[in-house]
Each structure stands twice: as C-alpha cells, then as structure tokens.
N, C-alpha and C positions, 0 to 999 in steps of 0.2 A: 661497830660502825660509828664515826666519829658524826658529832653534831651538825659538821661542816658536808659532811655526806646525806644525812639525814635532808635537810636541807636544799639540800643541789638534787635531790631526787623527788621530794613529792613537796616540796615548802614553796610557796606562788607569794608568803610575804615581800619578798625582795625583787618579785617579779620585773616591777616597773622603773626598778633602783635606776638602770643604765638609760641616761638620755634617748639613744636609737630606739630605745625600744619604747620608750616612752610615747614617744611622738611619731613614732611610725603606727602605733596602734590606735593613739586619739585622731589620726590619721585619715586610719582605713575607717573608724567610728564614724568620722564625720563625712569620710567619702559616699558613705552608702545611703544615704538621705539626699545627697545633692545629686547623685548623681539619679538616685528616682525623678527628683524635682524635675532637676534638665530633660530627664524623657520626655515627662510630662507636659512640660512646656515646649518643647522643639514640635511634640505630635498637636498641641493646642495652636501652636502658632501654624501648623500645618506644612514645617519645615521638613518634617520626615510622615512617608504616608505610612497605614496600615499594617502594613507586610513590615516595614523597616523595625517600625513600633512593638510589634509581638516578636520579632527578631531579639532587637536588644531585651525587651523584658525577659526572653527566657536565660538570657545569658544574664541579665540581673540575679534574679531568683536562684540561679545556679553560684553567683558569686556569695549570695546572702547566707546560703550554705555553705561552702569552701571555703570562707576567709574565717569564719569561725573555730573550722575542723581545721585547718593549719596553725592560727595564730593560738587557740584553746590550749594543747597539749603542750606550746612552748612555753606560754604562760604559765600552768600546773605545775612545772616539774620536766626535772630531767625525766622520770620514769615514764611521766606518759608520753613523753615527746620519744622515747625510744619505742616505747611498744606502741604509736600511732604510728610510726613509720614504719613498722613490721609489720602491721594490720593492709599499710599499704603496699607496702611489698607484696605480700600476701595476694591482696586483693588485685596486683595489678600483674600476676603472674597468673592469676584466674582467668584475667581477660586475654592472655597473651596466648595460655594453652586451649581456653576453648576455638579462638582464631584460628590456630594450626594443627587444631587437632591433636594436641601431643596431651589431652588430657584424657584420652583412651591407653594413652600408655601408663597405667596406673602405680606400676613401681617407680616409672623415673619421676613423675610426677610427685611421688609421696616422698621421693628421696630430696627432691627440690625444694618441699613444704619442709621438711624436718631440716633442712640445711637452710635456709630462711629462719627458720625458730630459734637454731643455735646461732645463728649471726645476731641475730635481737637479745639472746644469752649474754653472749659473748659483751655484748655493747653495755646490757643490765650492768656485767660483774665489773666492767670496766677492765677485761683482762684482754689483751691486744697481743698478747702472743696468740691465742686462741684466735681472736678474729684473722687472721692475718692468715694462719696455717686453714683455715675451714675453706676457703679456696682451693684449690688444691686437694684436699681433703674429699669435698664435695663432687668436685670434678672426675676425680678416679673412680668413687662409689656409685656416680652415673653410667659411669662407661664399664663398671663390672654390671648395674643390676639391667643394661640394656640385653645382655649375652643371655637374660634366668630363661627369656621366652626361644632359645633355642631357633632364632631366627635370622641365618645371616642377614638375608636381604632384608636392604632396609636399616641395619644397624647404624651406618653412619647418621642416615638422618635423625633417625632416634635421638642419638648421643647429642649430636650440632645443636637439636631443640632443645633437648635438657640442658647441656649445657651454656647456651645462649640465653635463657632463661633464666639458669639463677645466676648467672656473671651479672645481670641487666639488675633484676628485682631482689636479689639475695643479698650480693656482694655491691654492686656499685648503690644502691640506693641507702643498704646497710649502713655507709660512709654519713650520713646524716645523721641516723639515731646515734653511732659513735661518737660526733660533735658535743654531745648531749654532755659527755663527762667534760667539757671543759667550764671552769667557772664563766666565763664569759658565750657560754653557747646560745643566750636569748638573742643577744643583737648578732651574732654569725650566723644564725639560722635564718633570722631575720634579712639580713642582708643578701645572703643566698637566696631566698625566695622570692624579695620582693627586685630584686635584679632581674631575676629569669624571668619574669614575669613582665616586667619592663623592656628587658631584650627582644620580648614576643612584640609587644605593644609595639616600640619603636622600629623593628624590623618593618613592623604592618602599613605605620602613618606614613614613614618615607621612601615605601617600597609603594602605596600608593599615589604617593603625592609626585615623586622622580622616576622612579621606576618604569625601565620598559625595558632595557635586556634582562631577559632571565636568569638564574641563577643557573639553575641544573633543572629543565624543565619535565622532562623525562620521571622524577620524581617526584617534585615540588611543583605545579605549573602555577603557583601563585608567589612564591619566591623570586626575589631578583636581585640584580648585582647593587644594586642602590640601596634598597633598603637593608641588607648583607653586612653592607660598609656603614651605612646611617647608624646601624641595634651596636656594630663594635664600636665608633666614637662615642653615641652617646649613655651604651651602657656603661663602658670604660668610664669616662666622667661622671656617673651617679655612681659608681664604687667607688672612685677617688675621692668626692663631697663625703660620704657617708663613711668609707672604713676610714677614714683620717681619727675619727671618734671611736668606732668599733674598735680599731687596733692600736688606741693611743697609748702612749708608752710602750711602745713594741719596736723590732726592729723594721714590722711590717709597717707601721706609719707610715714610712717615709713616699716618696712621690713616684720611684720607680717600682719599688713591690705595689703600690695599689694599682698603678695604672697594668703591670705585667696581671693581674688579678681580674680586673676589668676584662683584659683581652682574654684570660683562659674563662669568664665565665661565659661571655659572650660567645667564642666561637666553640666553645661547650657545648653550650645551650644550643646553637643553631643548630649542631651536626647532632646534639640527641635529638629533637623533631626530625631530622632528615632519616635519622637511623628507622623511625618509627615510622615515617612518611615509604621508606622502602620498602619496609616488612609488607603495610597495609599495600603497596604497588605491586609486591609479590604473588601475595595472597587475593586481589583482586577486591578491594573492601574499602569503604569510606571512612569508618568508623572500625575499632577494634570493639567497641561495644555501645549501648546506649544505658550508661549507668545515670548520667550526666544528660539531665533534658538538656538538649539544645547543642551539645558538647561533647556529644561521643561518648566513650569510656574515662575511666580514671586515666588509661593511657596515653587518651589524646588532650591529656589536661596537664599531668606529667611529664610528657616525654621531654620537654628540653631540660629537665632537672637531672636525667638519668647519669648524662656523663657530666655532669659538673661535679656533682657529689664528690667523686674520690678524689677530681682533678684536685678541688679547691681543698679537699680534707688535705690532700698528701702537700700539697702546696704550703699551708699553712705549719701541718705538723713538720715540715722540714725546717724553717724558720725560727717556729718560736715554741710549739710542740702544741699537742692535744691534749687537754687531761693532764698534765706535768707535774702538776698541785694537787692532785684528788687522788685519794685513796685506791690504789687500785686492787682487785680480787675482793669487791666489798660483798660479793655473797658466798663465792668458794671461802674468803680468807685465805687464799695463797699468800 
C-alpha cells in the first residue's frame, strides 16, 4: 500500500489543504453559536413564542449532533468516511425494514446486511469491478433466499422489499463512500451534502414565502410548484459558485457541466424526499422512525441524499473519473 494510499485512507493532515473545505467547515463552526444566539435573541425579543422556541431548539441539538457525525469521518480519512456511510446504510435500512415489516423476513434481511457490508468492502478495496457487479449479485440472491420459506404467496412482496431496500441503502447510498477513493473527495462530499441540504432549505423559504399551487399534494401536502423551481435555481447557482473551485482544472469546471450538476442534484434530491415521502404515505406513518429528536429517523434526514448519490457519482465518474489516480485492490492486491 503506497504512501499516497495510506494517507487518502486514515491521514486527516491534509484534511483542510482544499479551500471548499476549508471554509465550508469554519463555516458550519461558526454557524452553530450564531445561530443559538439568534434563537435566543428572537425568543428574548419575543419575536418567536414558546412552542416556536423549543421547536427550533430541538432541531438545534439535533444539528449540533449531525454536522459533526457527517463533517468528522470526511475530515479522518477516506476509511472512515467509507465505513460511516455503511454504518449509515446500515442503520437506515433498519429503519426502513422495521417500517414495512420486512424485518421478520430474516434471510432477506441478512442477505441485504451482508450485501451492504460487501458494497462498504468493495468501496474499502477500491475495486469497482466488484462494486458494480454486487448489484445484480445481490438482487438474484434475494430472489433465491425469498423461495427457502416455501411460500408462494407473498413472494413477490418479499422480493420488491428486499430488493428496494438494498438498491436505496446498499447500492445508491454506497455511491458516496466509493467517492471516498477519489483524491479530491473532502470538498465533493462536501458539496454534495451541504447542496442537498440547501435544496431542503431553499425548497422550504420560497415554497413558503410564494408558494400556493402544490406540487403533488397527494404525497407531499407541504411541497409546491414555487418552491420546486425556487431549491432548482438557487441550488443550481450554489454548485455553480462552489464546484468552479471543487472541480478546477477539470473538464467539469466549466459553466454548462456545473449548472447541468446543479440541476441533477437538485431534482435528485427532491424526488428522493418524495420517494420516502411515498413509502411513509404507503405505510400510513409520519415518521420512519424517531432516532432524531425532533426529526424523525435517519431516513427522514437522509432521504434527499438517496438518489443524488449515484446520479452525481456516475456524473462525475463519466467526465473526469472516480478514483483514476489511486491505487486500486489496495486490500485484495488485485
């Protein structure tokens, strides 16, 4: 294992080398004190009552935890940033099978976990023939170990859950810790996250501020056509500002790949919230779980990350590649 690998996998000295990420984390540092302050001072001035006040605070406290558990592992090391992303695969295929019940099916379930572990494998060794085929792989060995309990009826559903399961939490969210092998994957992770996250926000401000035809109410009844179009302008323009530097010297620089980038995160992101916003309209449930005071589960904190993942990974790996420069099979040695 060459130095340069050593390095790109558990070394956090060169963490803060890249501008983006530089200032995107003195950033979020300095965001978390101001934005306590402004509580404070909006409920002192008595601009927001009671109720509003312990609202925001629990979604404080919830962020004071999560910005560290995302921003920590990219910082460390590619290794940890692969295996917290599989912890959260993991964890959010937990929330996903106790919802639907498909965690009484205990072989597909186990075949979902173990096909999750080798997708975090796969991403470890940096070997992408492997990740690529465990799709596919995975998907067959669902649909044989649904047949062990000798029960037709019922098999398809069986199979749909397992297999929508780990396409969601295995395979598309996998597409993140694989980022991991690229030298440049602190500020691409970064920008991938703090976008989606921005595409929520800005969906939100001018879907409340304009907003009054709905989106798709039936599903979303807090979504609407305004703020839909608001989160794609103005997330598209905060990838444009930001990956101009994350992808300098790239072919991706230039003005039509970020803004085409913008648009595939943005309406990404919206249609993974809507994916999850279905499942929960399905199943009859507010929440997929309450791991997240104030915020649901992991999944309802997640979900518009789910289909950006591969969008943006396949996006990028088509252009300029993933990984292209790193060692790959750095634990088989292939």
């Amino acid at each position: 294992m060459s130095s340069e690998t050593l390095e790109r996998l558990f070394g956090a000295s060169h963490a803060l080398d890249h501008p983006v990420t530089l200032i995107v984390t003195i950033a979020l540092a300095a965001l978390l004190p101001v934005t306590l302050a402004a509580i404070w001072l909006l409920a002192k001035t008595g601009r927001i009552d009671e109720k509003l006040r312990i609202e925001l605070m629990r979604h404080y406290w919830s962020w004071l935890v999560l910005i560290p558990l995302i921003l920590g592992p990219i910082l460390l090391g590619a290794k940890w940033t692969i295996v917290g992303v599989g912890l959260l695969s993991l964890l959010c295929y937990r929330e996903y099978a106790r919802a639907t019940g498909l965690f009484r099916e205990k072989t597909i379930s186990l075949v979902v976990v173990l096909g999750i572990l080798m997708v975090m494998f796969a991403a470890l060794d940096h070997w992408y023939r492997l990740f690529v085929a465990l799709v596919p792989i995975t998907i067959g060995i669902i649909a044989m170990a649904a047949i062990l309990r000798d029960e037709p009826k019922g098999y398809i559903q069986r199979v749909a859950l397992g297999v929508l399961g780990f396409a969601l939490f295995g395979s598309c969210l996998g597409h993140l810790g694989y980022l991991a092998n690229d030298v440049s994957y602190r500020p691409m992770l970064i920008l991938i996250f703090l976008s989606v996250e921005m595409n929520d926000v800005f969906g939100f401000i001018v879907g409340k501020s304009l907003g009054q035809r709905k989106l798709i109410p039936n599903t979303s009844p807090t979504k609407t056509i305004a703020g839909a179009v608001g989160a794609l302008v103005l997330t598209t323009l905060l990838v444009m500002g930001l990956g101009v530097f994350v992808f300098q010297g790239t072919v991706l620089a230039i003005f039509v790949h970020l803004a085409m980038l913008g648009v595939i995160i943005s309406v990404m992101g919206q249609f993974g919230a809507l994916v999850l916003a279905s499942i929960k309209c399905d199943l009859g449930i507010k929440d997929m779980a309450a791991t997240i005071p104030g915020q649901g589960g992991l999944l309802d904190r997640f979900d518009s990350i789910i289909l950006v993942a591969p969008a943006v990974f396949h996006y990028i790996n088509y252009f300029v590649g993933v990984g292209v420069a790193q060692s790959a099979s750095v634990l088989t040695g292939g």
